[in-house]
C-alpha positions as CSV (number, residue, x, y, z in Angstrom):
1,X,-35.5,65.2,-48.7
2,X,-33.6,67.6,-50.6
3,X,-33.6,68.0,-54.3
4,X,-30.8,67.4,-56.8
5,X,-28.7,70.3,-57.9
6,X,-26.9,71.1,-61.2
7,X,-23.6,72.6,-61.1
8,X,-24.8,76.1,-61.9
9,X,-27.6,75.7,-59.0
10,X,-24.7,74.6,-56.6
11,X,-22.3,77.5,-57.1
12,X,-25.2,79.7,-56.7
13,X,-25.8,78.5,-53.7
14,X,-21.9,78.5,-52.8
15,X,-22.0,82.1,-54.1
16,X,-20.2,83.3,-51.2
17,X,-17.7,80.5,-51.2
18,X,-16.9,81.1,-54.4
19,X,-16.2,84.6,-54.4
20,X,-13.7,84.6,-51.7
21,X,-12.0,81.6,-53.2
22,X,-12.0,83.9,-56.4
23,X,-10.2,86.7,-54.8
24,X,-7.2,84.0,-53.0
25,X,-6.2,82.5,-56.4
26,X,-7.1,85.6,-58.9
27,X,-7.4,88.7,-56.6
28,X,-4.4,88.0,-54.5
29,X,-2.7,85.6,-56.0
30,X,-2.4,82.6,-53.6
31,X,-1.4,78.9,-55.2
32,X,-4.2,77.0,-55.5
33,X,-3.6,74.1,-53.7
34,X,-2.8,76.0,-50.6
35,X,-6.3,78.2,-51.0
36,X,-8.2,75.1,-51.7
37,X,-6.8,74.1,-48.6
38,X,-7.6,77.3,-46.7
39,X,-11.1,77.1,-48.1
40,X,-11.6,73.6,-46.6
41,X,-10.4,74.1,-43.8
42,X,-13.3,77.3,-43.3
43,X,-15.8,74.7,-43.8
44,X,-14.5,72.4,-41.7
45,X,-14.5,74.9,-38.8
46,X,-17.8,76.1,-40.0
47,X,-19.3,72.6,-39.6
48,X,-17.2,72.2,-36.6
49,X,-18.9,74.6,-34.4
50,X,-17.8,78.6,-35.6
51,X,-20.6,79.4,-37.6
52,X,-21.3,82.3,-40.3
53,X,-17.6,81.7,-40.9
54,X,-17.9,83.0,-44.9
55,X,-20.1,85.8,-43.9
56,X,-17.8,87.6,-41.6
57,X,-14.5,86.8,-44.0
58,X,-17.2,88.1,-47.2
59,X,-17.8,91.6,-44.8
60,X,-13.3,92.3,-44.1
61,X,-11.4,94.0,-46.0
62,X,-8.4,93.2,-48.3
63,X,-5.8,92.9,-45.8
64,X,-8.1,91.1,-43.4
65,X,-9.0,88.6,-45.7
66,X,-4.9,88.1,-46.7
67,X,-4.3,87.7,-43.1
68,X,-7.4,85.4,-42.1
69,X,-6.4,83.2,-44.9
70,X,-2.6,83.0,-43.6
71,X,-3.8,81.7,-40.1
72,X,-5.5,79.0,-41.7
73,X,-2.7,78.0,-43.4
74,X,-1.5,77.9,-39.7
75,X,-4.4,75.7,-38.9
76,X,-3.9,73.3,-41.5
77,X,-0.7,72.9,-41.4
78,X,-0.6,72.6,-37.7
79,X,-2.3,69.3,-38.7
80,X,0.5,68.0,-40.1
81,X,2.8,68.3,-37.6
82,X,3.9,65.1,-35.0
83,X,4.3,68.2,-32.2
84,X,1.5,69.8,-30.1
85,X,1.7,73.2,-30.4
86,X,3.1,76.0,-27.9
87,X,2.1,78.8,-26.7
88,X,3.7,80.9,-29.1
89,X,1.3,79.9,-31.5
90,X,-1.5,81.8,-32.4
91,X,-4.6,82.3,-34.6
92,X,-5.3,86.1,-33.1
93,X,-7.6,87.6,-35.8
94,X,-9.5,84.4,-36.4
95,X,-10.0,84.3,-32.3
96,X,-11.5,87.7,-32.8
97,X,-13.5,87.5,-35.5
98,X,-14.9,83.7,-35.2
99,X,-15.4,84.2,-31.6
100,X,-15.7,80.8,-29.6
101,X,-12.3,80.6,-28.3
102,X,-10.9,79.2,-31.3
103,X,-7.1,78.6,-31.5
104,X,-4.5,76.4,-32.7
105,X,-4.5,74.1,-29.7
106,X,-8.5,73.6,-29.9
107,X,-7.8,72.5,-33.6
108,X,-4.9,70.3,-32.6
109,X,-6.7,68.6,-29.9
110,X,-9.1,67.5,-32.5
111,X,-7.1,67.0,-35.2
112,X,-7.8,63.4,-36.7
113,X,-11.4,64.8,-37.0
114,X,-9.9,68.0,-38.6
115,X,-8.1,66.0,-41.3
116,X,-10.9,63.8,-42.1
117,X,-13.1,66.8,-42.6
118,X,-11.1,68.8,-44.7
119,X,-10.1,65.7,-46.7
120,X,-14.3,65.2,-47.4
121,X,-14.9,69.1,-47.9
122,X,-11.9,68.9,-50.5
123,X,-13.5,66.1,-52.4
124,X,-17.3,66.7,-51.7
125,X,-17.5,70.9,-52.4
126,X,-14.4,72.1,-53.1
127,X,-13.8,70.1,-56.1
128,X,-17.3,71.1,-57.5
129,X,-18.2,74.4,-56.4
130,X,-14.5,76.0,-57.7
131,X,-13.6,73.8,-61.0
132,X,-14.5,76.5,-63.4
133,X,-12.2,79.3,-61.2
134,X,-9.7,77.0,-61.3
135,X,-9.9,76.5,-64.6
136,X,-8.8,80.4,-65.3
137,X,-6.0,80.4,-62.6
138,X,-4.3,76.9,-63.8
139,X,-2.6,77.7,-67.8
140,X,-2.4,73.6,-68.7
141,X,-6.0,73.4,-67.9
142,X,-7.2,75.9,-70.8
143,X,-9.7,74.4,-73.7
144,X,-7.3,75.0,-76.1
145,X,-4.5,72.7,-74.4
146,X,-7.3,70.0,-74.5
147,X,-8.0,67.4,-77.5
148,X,-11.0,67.4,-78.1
149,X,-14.3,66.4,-75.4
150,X,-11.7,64.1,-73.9
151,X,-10.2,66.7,-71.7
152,X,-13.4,67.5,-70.3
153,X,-13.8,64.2,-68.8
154,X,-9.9,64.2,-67.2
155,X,-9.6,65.2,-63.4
156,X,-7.7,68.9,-63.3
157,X,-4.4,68.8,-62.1
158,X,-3.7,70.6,-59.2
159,X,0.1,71.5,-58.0
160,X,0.5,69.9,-54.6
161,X,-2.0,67.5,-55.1
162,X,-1.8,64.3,-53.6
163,X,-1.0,66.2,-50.3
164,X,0.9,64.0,-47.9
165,X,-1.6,64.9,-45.4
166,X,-5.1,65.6,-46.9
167,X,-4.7,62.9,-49.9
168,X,-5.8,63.8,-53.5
169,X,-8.7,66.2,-55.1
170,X,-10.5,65.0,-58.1
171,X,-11.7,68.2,-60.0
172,X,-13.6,67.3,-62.8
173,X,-14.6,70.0,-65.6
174,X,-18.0,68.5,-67.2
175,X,-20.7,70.6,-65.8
176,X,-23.8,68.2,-66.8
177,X,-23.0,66.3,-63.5
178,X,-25.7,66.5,-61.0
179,X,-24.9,66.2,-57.2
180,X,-27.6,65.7,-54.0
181,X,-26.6,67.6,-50.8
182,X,-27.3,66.0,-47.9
183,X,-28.9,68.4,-45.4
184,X,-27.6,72.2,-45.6
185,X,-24.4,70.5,-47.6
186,X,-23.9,67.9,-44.8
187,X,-21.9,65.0,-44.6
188,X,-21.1,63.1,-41.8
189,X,-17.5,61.9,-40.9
190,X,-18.5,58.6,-40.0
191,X,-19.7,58.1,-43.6
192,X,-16.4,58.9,-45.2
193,X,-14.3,57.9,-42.6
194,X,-12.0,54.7,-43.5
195,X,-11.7,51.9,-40.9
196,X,-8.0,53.1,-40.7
197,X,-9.2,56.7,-39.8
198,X,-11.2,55.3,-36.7
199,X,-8.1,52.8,-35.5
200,X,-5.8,53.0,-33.0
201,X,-2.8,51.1,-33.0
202,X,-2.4,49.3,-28.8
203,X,1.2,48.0,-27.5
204,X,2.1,46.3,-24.0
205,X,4.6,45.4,-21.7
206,X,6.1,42.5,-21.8
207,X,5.0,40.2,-19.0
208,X,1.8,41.8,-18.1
209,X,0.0,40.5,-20.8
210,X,-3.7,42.0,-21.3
211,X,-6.7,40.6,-23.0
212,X,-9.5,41.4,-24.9
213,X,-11.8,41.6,-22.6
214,X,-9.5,44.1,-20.9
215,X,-8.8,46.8,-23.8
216,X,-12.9,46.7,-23.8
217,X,-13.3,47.3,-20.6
218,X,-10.7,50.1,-20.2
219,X,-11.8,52.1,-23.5
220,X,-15.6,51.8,-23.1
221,X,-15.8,52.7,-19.3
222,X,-13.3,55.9,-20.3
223,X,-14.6,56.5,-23.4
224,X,-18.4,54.8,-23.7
225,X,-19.9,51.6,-23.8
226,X,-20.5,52.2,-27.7
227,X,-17.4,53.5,-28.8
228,X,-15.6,50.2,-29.8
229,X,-15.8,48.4,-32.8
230,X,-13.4,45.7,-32.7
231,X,-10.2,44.6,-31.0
232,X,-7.5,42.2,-33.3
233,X,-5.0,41.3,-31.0
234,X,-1.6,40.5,-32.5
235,X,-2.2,36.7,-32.2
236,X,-5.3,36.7,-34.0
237,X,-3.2,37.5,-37.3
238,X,-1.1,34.6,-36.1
239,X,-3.5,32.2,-35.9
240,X,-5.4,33.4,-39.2
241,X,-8.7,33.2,-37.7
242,X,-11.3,35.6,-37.6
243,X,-11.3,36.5,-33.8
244,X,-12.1,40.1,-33.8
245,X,-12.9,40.9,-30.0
246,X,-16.7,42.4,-30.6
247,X,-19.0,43.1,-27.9
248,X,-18.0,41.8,-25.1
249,X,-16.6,37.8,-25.8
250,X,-13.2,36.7,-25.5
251,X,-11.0,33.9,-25.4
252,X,-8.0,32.6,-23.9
253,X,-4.2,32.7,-25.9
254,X,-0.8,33.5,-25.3
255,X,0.0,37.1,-24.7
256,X,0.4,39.6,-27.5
257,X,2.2,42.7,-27.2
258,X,-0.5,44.7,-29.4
259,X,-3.7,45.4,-31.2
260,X,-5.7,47.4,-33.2
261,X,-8.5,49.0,-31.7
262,X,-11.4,50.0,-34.3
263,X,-13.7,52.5,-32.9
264,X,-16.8,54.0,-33.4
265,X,-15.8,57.0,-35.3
266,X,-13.0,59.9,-35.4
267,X,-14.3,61.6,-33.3
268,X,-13.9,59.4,-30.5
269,X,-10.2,58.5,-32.0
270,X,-9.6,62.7,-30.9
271,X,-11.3,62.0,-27.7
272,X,-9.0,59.0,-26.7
273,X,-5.6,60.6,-27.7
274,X,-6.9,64.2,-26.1
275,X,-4.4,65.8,-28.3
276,X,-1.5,63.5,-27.8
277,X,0.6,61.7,-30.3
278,X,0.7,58.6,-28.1
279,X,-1.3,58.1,-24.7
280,X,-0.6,56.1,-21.7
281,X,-3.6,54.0,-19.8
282,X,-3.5,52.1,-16.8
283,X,-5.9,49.1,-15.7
284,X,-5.0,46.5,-13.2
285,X,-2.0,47.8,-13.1
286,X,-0.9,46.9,-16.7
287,X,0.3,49.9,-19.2
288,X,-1.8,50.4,-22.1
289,X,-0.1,52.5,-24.7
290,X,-2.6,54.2,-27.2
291,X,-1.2,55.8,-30.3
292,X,-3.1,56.6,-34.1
293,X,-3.3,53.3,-36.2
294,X,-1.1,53.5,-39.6
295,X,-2.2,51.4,-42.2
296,X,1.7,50.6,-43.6
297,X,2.2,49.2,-39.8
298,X,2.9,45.4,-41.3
299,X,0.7,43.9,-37.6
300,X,1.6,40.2,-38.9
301,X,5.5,41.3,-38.1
């Protein structure tokens, strides 16, 4: 079980961390928002599966560093975008230097995971371990612009924060709060994903109506028999009843022309969309159309 850990324990043993986020935002003079971002998006890949990431960026020079830190921005941003990426784009030093065939499609193909991770490394070690840096690099957040203790106890304000893609950060400046890590650091995406991060959103044709019973037998003989949560067709709504499709019963009503499908985690939201923006499945010769749930989709309408 691990033992809890002050703030000035943590960043020791983010040392590392922090001294390459020290040279982006005070050595080289990145924003902040964008090398927070590049910063999560190095743990995310570290967790991923390309380890030692921070040692072998700690061991470049200079120019290295500068140019590893642009291809993240690559990565991130990649994110971000409704298009798959071509060919022409590229992550060449990180493919050397993180080894594992890392690239820009590999990142894409998982990238509902990606954004859920570097949304919980923003919030769970970023926000912590770099507060005080921060601090030095941001003018308004300077203890003489504060009144008082209050300011202490007020999130930072970071420029581009909320981020249209990777939400808000909360940086808070009192160092008397204590935090657990969970293994190494560890966290675990199903634990902070929302039910809207594991959904997809389902539509049909007209006339070739499908059932519940069918969407869970299409996704969990492709995809598992584990990996669905629930299934809300779009008469459930109608009918105000509490008919979520779970494990395996069903029941007869007129056809609906979509549904949400909750599953297991993100992780298996990447695996169903393989990198697509919207998928096409077949079964009994009915189109299933799979695309990434949004929660501002109004299903009652």
């Amino acid at each position: 079980m691990s033992s809890p850990l002050n703030t000035e324990q943590l960043n020791v043993f983010h040392a590392q961390d922090r001294e390459i986020f020290s040279k982006l935002v005070l050595k080289y003079s990145r924003p902040p928002a964008e090398s927070l971002l590049v910063m999560a998006t190095w743990l995310w890949l570290e967790d991923f599966k390309f380890e030692n990431i921070f040692s072998i960026i700690e061991a470049l020079t200079d120019p290295l560093i500068v140019a590893l830190a642009d291809e993240a921005v690559s990565c991130f941003q990649c994110l971000e975008s409704t298009d798959p990426p071509n060919g022409l784009s590229q992550i060449p030093l990180s493919t050397k230097y993180f080894k594992n065939d890392i690239s820009i499609e590999l990142i894409y193909k998982n990238r509902y995971s990606a954004i859920t991770g570097i949304k919980n490394f923003l919030n769970t070690v970023c926000s912590r371990i770099f507060s005080d840096i921060l601090q030095r690099v941001l003018p308004s957040s300077s203890p003489s612009s504060s009144f008082g203790s209050t300011r202490l106890r007020q999130p930072l304000s970071i420029p581009g924060f909320p981020h249209p893609t990777f939400g808000s950060i909360n940086v808070m400046l009192d160092n008397n709060l204590f935090f657990i890590p969970h293994g190494l650091w560890g966290w675990n995406a199903n634990c902070i994903a929302t039910e809207n991060d594991r959904t997809l959103f389902l539509t049909f044709s007209r006339g070739f109506p499908v059932t519940h019973a069918e969407v869970y037998e299409l996704f969990t003989k492709e995809f598992g028999e584990n990996c669905v949560e629930s299934v809300i067709m779009q008469h459930d709504y109608k009918n105000a009843s509490n008919n979520a499709y779970v494990n395996g019963s069903s029941w007869q009503q007129e056809q609906s022309l979509f549904a949400r499908l909750m599953l297991d985690s993100v992780a298996s939201v990447d695996r169903v969309l393989n990198g697509q923006m919207k998928r096409r499945f077949e079964l009994y010769g009915k189109h299933i159309w799979a695309r990434k749930y949004k929660n501002r989709t109004n299903l009652s309408n």
